[in-house]
DSSP file (Angstrom, degrees, kcal/mol; ACC not computed):
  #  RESIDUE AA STRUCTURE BP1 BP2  ACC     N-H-->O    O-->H-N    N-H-->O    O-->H-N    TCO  KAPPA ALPHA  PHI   PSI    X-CA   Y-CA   Z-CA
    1    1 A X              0   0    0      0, 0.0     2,-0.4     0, 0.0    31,-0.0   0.000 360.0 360.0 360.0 151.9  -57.8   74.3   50.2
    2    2 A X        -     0   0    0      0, 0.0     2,-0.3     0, 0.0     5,-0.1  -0.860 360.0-131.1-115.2 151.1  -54.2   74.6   51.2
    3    3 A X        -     0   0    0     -2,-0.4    30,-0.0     1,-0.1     3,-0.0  -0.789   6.3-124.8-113.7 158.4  -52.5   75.1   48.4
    4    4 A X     >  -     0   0    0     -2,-0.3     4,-2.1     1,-0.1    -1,-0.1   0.159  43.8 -95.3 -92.1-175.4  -49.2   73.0   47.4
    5    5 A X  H  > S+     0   0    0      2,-0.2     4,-1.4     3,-0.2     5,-0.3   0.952 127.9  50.6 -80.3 -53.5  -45.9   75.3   46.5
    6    6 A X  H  > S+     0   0    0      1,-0.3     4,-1.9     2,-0.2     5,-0.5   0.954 111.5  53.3 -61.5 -47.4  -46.8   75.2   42.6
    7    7 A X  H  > S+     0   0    0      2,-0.2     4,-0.8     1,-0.2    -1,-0.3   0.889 104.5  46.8 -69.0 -18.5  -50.1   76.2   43.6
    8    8 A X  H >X S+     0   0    0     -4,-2.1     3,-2.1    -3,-0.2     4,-1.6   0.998 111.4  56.6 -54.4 -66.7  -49.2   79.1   45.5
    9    9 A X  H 3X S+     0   0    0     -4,-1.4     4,-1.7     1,-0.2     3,-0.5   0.755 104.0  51.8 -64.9 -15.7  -46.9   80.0   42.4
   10   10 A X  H 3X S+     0   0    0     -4,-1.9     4,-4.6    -5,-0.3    -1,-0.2   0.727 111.2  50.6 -24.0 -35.1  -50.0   79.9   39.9
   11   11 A X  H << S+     0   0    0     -3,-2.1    -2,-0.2    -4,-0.8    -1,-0.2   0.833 107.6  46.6 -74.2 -28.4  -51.5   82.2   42.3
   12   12 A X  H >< S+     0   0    0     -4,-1.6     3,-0.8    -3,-0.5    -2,-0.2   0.749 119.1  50.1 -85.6 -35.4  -48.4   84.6   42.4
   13   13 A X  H >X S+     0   0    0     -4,-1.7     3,-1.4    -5,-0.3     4,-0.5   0.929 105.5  49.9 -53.8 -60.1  -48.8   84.2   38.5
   14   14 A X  T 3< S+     0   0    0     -4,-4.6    -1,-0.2     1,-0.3     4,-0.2   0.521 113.7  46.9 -70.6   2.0  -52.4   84.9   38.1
   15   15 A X  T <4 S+     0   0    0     -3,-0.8    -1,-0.3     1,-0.2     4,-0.2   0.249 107.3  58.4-122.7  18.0  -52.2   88.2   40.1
   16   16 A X  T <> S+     0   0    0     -3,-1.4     4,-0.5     2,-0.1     3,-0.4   0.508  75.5  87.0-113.1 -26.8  -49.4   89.2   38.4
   17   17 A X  H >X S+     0   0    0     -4,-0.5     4,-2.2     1,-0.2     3,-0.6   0.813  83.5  62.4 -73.5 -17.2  -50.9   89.1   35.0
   18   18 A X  H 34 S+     0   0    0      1,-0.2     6,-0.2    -4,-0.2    -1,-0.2   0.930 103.9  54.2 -35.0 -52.4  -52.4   93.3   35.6
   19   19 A X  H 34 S+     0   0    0     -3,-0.4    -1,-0.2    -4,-0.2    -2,-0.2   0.534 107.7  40.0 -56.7 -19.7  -49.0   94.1   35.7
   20   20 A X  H << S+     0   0    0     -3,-0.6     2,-0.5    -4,-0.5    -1,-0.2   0.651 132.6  30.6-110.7 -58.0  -47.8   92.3   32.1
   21   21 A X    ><  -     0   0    0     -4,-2.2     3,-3.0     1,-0.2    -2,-0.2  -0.484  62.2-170.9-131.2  80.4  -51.4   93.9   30.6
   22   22 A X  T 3  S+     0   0    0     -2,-0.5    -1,-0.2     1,-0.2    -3,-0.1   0.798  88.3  60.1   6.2 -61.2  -52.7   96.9   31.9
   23   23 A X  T 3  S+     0   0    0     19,-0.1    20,-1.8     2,-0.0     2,-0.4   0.763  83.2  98.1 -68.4 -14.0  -56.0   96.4   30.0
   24   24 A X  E <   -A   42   0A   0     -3,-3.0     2,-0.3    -6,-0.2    18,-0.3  -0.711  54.4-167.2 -73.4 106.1  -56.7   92.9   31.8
   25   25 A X  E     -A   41   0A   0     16,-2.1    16,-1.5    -2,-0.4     2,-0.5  -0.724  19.1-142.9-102.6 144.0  -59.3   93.4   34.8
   26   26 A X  E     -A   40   0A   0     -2,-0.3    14,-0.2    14,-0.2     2,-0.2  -0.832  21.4-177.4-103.6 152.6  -59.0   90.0   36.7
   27   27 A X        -     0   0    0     12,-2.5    12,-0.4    -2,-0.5     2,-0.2  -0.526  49.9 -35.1-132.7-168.6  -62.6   88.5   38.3
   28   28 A X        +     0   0    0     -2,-0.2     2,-0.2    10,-0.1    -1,-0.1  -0.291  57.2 169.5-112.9-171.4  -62.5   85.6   40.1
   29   29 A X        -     0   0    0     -2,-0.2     2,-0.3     9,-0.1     9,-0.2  -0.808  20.5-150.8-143.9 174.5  -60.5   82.1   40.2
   30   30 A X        -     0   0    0      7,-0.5     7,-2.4    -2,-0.2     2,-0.5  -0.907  23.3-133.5-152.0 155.5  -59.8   79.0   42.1
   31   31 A X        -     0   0    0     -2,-0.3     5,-0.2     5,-0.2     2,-0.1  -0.887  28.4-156.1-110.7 147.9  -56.5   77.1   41.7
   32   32 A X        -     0   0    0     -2,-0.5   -25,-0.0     3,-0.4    -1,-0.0  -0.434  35.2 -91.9 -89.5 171.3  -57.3   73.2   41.3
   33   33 A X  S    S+     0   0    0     -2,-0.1   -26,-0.1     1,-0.1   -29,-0.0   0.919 124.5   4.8 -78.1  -1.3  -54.9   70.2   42.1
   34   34 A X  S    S+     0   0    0    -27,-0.0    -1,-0.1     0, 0.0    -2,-0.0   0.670 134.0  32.7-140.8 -55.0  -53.7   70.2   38.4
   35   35 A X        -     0   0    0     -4,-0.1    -3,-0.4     2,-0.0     2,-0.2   0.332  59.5-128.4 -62.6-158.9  -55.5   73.2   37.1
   36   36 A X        -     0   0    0     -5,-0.2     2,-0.3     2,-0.0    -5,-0.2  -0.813   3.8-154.2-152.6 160.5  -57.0   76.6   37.3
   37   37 A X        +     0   0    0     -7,-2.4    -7,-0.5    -2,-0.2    -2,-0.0  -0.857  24.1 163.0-132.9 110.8  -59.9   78.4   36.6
   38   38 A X        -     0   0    0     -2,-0.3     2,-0.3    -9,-0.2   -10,-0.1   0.037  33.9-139.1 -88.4-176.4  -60.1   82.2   35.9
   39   39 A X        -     0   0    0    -12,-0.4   -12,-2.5   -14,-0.1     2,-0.4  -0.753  26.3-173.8-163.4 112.8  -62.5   85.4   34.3
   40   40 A X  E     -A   26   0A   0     -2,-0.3     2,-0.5   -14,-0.2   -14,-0.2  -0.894   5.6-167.4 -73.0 117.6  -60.1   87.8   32.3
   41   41 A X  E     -A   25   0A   0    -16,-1.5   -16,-2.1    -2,-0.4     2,-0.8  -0.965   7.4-163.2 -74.9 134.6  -62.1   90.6   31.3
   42   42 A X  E     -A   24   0A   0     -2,-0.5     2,-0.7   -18,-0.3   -18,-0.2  -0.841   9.7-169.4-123.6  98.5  -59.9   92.4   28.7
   43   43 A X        +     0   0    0    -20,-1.8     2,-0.9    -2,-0.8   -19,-0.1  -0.338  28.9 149.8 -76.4  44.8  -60.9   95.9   28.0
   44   44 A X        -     0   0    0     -2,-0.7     3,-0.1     1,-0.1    -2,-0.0  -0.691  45.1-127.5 -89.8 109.3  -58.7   96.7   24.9
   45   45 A X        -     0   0    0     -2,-0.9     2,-0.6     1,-0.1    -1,-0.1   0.111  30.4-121.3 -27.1 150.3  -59.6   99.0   22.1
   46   46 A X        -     0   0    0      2,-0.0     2,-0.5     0, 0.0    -1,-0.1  -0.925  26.8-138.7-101.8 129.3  -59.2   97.3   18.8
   47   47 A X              0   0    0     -2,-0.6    -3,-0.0     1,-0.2    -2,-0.0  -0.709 360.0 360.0-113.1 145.6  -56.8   99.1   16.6
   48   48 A X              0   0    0     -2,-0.5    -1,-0.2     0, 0.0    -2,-0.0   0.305 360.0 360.0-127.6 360.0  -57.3   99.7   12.9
């Protein structure tokens, strides 16, 4: 798919979200014409 300018920025967004949370491994995604659809793994301790 060629992707429109807001999907190109989703894209710049979703690969940007390591950077915001360390703990966040990204898998993979597809941008849609109105969505997207990702796999976050988030590998955070739970603090008590």
């Amino acid at each position: 798919m060629v992707l429109s300018e807001m999907g190109k920025t989703a894209e710049a967004y979703w690969y940007e979200i390591p950077n915001q949370f360390p703990f966040v491994k990204l898998e993979s995604f597809v941008v849609m014409p109105n969505h997207i659809h990702g796999i976050i793994v988030i590998n955070k301790p739970i603090e008590r």
